[in-house]
C-alpha positions in Angstrom: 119.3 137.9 -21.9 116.0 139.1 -20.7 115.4 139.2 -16.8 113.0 136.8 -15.2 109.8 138.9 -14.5 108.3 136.1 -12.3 108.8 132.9 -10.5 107.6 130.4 -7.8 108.5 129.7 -5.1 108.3 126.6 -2.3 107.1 128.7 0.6 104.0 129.4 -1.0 103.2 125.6 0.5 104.0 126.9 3.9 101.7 130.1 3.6 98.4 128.1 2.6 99.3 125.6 5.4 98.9 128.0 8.0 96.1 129.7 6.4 94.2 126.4 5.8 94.7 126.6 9.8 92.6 129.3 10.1 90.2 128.2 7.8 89.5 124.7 9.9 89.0 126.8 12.7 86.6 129.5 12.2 84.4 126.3 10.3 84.4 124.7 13.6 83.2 127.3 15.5 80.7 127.9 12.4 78.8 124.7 13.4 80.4 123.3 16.7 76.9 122.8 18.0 74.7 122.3 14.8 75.1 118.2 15.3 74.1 118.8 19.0 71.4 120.9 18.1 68.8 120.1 20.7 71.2 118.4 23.3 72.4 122.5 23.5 69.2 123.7 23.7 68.9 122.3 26.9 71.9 122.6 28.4 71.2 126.6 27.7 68.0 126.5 28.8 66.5 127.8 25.4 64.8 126.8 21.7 66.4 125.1 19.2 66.5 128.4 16.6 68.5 129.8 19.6 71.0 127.4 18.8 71.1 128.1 14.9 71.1 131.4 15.7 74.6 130.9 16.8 75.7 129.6 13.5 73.2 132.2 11.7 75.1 135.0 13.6 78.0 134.1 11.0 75.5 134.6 8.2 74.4 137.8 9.6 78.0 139.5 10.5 79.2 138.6 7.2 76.7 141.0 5.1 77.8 144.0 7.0 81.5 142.9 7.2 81.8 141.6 4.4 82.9 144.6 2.2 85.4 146.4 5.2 87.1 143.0 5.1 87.8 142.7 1.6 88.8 146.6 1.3 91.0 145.9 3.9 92.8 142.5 2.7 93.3 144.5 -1.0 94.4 148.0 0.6 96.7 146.6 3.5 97.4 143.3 2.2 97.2 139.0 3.7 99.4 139.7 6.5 97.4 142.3 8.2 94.1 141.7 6.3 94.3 137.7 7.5 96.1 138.3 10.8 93.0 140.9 12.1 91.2 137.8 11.6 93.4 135.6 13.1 93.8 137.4 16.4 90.0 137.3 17.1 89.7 133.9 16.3 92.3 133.4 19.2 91.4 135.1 21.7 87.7 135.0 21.6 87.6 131.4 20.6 89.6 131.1 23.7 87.1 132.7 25.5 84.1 130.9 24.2 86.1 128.0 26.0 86.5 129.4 29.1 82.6 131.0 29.3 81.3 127.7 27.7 78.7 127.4 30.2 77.1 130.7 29.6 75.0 131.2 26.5 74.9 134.9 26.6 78.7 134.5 26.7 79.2 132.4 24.0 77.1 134.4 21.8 79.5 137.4 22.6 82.0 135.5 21.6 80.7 133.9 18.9 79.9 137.5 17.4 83.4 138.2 17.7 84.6 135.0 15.9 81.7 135.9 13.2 83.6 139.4 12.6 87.1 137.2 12.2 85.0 135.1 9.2 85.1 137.2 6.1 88.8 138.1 7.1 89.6 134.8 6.2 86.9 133.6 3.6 87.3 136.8 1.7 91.3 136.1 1.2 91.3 132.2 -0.8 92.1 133.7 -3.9 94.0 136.6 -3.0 96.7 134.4 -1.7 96.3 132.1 -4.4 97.0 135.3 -6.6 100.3 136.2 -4.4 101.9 133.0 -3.8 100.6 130.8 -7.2 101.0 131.1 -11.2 97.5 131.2 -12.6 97.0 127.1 -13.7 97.6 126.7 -10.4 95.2 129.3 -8.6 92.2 127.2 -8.8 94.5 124.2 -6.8 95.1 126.3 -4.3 91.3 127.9 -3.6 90.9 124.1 -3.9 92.9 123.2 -1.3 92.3 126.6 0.6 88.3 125.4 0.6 88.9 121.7 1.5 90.6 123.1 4.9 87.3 125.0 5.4 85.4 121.8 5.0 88.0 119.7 7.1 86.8 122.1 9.8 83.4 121.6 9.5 83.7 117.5 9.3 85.3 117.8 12.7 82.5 119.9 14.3 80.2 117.4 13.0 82.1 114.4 13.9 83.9 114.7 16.8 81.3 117.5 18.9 79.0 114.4 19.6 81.9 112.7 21.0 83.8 115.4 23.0 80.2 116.3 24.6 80.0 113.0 25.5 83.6 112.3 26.9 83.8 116.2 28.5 80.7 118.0 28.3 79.8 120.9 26.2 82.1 123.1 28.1 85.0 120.9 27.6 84.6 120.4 23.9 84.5 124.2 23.4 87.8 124.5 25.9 89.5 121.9 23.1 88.2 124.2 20.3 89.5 127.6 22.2 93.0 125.9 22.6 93.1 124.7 18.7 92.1 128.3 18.0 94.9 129.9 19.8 97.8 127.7 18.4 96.6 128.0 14.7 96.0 131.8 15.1 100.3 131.7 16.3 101.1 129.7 13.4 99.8 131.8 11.1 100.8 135.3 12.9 104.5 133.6 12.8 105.0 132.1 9.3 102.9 134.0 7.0 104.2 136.1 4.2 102.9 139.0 2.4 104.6 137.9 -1.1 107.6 136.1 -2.5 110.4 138.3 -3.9 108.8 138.0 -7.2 105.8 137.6 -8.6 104.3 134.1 -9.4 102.9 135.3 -12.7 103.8 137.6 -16.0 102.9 141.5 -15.3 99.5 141.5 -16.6 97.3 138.8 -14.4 97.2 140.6 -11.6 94.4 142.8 -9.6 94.6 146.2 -10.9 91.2 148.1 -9.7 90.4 149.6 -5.9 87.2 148.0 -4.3 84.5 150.4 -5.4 85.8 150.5 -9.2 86.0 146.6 -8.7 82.7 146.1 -7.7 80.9 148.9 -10.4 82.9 146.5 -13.4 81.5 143.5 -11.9 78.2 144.2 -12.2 78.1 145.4 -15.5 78.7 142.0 -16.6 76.4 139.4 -17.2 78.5 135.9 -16.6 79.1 137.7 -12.8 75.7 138.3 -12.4 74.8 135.0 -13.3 77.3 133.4 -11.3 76.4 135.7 -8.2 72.7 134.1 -8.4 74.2 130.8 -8.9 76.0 131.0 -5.3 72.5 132.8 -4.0 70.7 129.5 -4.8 73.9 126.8 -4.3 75.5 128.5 -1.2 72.8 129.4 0.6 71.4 125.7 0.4 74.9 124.6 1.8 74.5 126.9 4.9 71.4 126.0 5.5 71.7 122.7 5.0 74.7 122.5 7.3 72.9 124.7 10.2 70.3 122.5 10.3 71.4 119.0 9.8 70.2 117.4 13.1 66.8 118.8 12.7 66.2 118.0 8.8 66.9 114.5 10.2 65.9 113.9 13.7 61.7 113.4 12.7 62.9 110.6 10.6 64.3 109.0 14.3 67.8 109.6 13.6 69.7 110.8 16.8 72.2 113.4 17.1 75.6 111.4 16.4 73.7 109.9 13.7 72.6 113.2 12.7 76.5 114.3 12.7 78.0 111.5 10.8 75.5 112.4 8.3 77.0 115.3 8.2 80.9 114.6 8.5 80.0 112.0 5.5 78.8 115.0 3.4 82.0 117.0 4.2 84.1 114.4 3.8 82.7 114.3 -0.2 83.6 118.2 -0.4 87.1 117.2 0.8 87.2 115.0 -2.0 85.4 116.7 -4.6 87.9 119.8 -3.5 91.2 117.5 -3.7 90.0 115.8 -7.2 87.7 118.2 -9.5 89.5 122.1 -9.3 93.1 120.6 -10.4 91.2 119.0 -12.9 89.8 122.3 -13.8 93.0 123.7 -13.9 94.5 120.8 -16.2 91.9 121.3 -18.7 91.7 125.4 -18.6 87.9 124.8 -18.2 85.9 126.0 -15.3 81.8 126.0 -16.8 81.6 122.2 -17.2 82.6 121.6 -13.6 80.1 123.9 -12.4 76.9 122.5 -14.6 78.1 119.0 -13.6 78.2 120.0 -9.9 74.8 121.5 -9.8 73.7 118.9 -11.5 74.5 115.9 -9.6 74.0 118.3 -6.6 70.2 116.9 -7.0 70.6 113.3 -6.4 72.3 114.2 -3.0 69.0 116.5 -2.1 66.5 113.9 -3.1 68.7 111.4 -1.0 69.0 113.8 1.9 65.0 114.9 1.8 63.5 111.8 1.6 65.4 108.7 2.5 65.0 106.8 5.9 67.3 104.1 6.0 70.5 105.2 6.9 73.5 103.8 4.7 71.9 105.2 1.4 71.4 108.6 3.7 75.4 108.7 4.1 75.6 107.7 0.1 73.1 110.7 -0.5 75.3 112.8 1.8 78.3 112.0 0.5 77.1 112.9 -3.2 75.6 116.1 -2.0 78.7 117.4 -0.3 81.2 115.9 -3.0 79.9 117.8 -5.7 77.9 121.4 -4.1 81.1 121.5 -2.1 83.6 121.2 -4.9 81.4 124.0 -7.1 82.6 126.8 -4.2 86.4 126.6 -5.3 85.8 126.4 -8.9 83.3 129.2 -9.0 85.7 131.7 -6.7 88.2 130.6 -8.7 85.9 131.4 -12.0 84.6 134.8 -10.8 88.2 136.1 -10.1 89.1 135.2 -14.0 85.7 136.9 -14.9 85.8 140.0 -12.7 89.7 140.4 -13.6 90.9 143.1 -13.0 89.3 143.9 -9.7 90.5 143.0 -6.9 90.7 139.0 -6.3 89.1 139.3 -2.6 86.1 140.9 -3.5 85.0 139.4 -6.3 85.2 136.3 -3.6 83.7 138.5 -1.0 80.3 139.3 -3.5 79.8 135.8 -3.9 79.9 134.6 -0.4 78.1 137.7 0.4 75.2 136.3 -1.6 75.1 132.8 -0.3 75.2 134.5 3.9 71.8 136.7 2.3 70.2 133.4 1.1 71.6 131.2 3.6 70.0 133.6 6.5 66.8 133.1 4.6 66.6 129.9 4.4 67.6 129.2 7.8 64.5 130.8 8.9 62.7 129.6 6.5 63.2 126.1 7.2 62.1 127.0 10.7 59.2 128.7 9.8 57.6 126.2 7.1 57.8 123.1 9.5 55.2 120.5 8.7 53.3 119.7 11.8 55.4 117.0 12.9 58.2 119.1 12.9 59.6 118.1 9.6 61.8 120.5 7.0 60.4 118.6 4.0 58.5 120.7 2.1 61.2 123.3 2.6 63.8 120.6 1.0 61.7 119.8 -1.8 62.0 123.9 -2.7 66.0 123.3 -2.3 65.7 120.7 -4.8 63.4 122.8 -7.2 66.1 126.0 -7.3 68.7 123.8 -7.4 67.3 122.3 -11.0 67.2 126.1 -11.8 70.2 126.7 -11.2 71.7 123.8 -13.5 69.9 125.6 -15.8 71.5 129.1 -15.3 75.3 127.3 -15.4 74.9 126.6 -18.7 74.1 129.6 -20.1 77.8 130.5 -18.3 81.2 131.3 -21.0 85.0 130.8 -19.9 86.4 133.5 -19.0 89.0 135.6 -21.6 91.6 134.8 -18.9 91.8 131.6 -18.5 91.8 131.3 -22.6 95.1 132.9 -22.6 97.0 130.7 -21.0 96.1 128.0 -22.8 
């Protein structure tokens, strides 16, 4: 009888649990004051960009962190890889709580949980590739992604409350405490890898970083799909940084501003929990992604121009449901494409292209205010590279991997 060369096993359930943890986390601190936006601004005493800045420093950090990070998750592994970043997201999230009242403090700080970021973005699929068999991979990113955007639902909708019920230093205490029990969690019940492998010999990340990254640029599908997370990715960040202030000239207030917001994440939890395990049913990822981008303008035009405020949660909702269900697909897509380099830095190249863009279009939004203070004319450019890059997904091809398990 031949010997079982792989198998799966239960606790891989257990390790994304406490890495979805993680994830929740370091997207709250992402955006813990984007819904309060100007409320912050003068509680610190300075401008409004100040405030984005602190969710821009995220942006920023990543491009030069980026690469160390993945290089480390690949060479040491999740455990140590992941728990670096877990241990600064406890203690200085903790901190940010404790020196909520200072902004120079919580900038500090927030650099520090900035660093802790690409630790833990740059690892979805390399613990999908541990701990699951390849139809399920894109389940787990799924999953491993919808925890992200369950983070950054509750900044938007609870910070507007907790401000209101404890101040802005209390709400940041309540994150610092969150931070240090899901940084625990993880520290005690993670897992480099099951006994055995999840999948045949063969589907597994074979190339160092710097050999990883030469082949993925030599091909053309990951170069197209790198410019498709420039333009989609960067749109998200922005978008998301600046949600109180695309709305607030249209005389929305800042907890409408944020349930706005939680209504557009609460669409990427569903478009995460529904459309990647359909990808992975099907063995197709390219349709997903051109039907995504696609209805990913519908939610703009909604988002840019509407006034009344029911359809602006229906435009919301369709924006986040469908640009935020393209992010687990696509890392999911680019791992199968770049194969065999290494599964966290094929992820870490495309986030690293939406943090370039993203930082870009944060200031640009800024910049390119109409007089009145609206970010209109910068959201009708949004919606302009957004119909481009529908047009770049379809020149996209499945990937030789995912054909062979069919």
């Amino acid at each position: 009888m031949e010997k079982a060369t792989a198998k799966v096993y239960g606790y891989r359930w257990i390790v994304l649990l406490v890495f979805a943890g993680l994830n929740v986390v370091i997207e709250i601190h992402w955006v813990a004051l984007a819904p309060i936006t100007t409320e912050a601004a003068r509680y610190y005493g300075v401008t409004p960009l100040s405030i984005g800045f602190l969710s821009m420093l995220f942006m920023i950090v990543y491009l030069a962190v980026s690469i160390p990070a993945s290089y480390i998750i690949d060479t040491y592994g999740i455990r140590i890889g992941i728990g670096a970043g877990a241990a600064l997201i406890g203690v200085f999230g903790l901190l940010k709580g404790l020196y909520a009242a200072n902004y120079t403090m919580v900038s500090i700080c927030q650099f520090g949980l900035a660093v802790a970021q690409p630790f833990i973005l740059n690892a979805y699929t390399k613990v999908s590739a541990r701990w699951f068999p390849i139809e399920q991979r894109a389940t787990a990113t799924g999953l491993a992604a919808l925890s992200q955007y369950i983070g950054i639902v509750v900044a938007m909708a609870a910070t507007p409350f907790l401000v209101r019920a404890w101040g802005i230093d209390g709400m940041l205490m309540c994150y610092g405490v969150v931070s240090v029990v899901s940084a625990a969690l993880f520290l005690v019940f993670c897992r480099e890898a099951p006994p055995m492998p999840p999948s045949p010999a063969g589907q597994e990340e074979r190339f160092l970083v710097v050999a990883g990254l030469r082949h993925m640029f030599k091909q053309k599908q990951v170069v197209l799909l790198l410019i498709m997370f420039l333009i989609g990715l960067g749109i998200f960040n922005a978008v998301t940084t600046w949600i109180e202030q695309i709305l607030s000239p249209r005389g929305l207030d800042s907890t409408q501003a944020g349930t706005v917001g939680a209504m557009m994440m609460v669409g990427g939890v569903l478009g995460a929990s529904i459309l990647p395990p359909i990808s992975d049913k099907m063995r197709k990822r390219v349709p997903f992604l051109v039907i995504s981008m696609a209805f990913t303008i519908p939610g703009l035009i909604g988002l840019t121009f509407v006034t009344d405020f029911p359809v602006l949660l229906a435009s919301s909702f369709i924006l986040g449901f469908f640009i935020m269900s393209a992010g687990p697909i696509g890392f999911q897509y680019g791992a199968e494409l770049s194969y065999p380099a290494p599964e966290s830095t094929s992820q870490g190249l495309m986030l690293l292209a939406g943090q370039v863009s993203g930082v870009a279009f944060i200031y640009g939004m800024d910049a390119f205010r109409s007089a009145g203070g609206s970010m209109t004319p910068f959201m009708i450019f949004f919606i302009a590279i957004t119909v481009l890059n529908v047009a770049l997904c379809t020149r996209l091809k499945e990937s030789d991997l995912i054909k062979k398990v069919q």
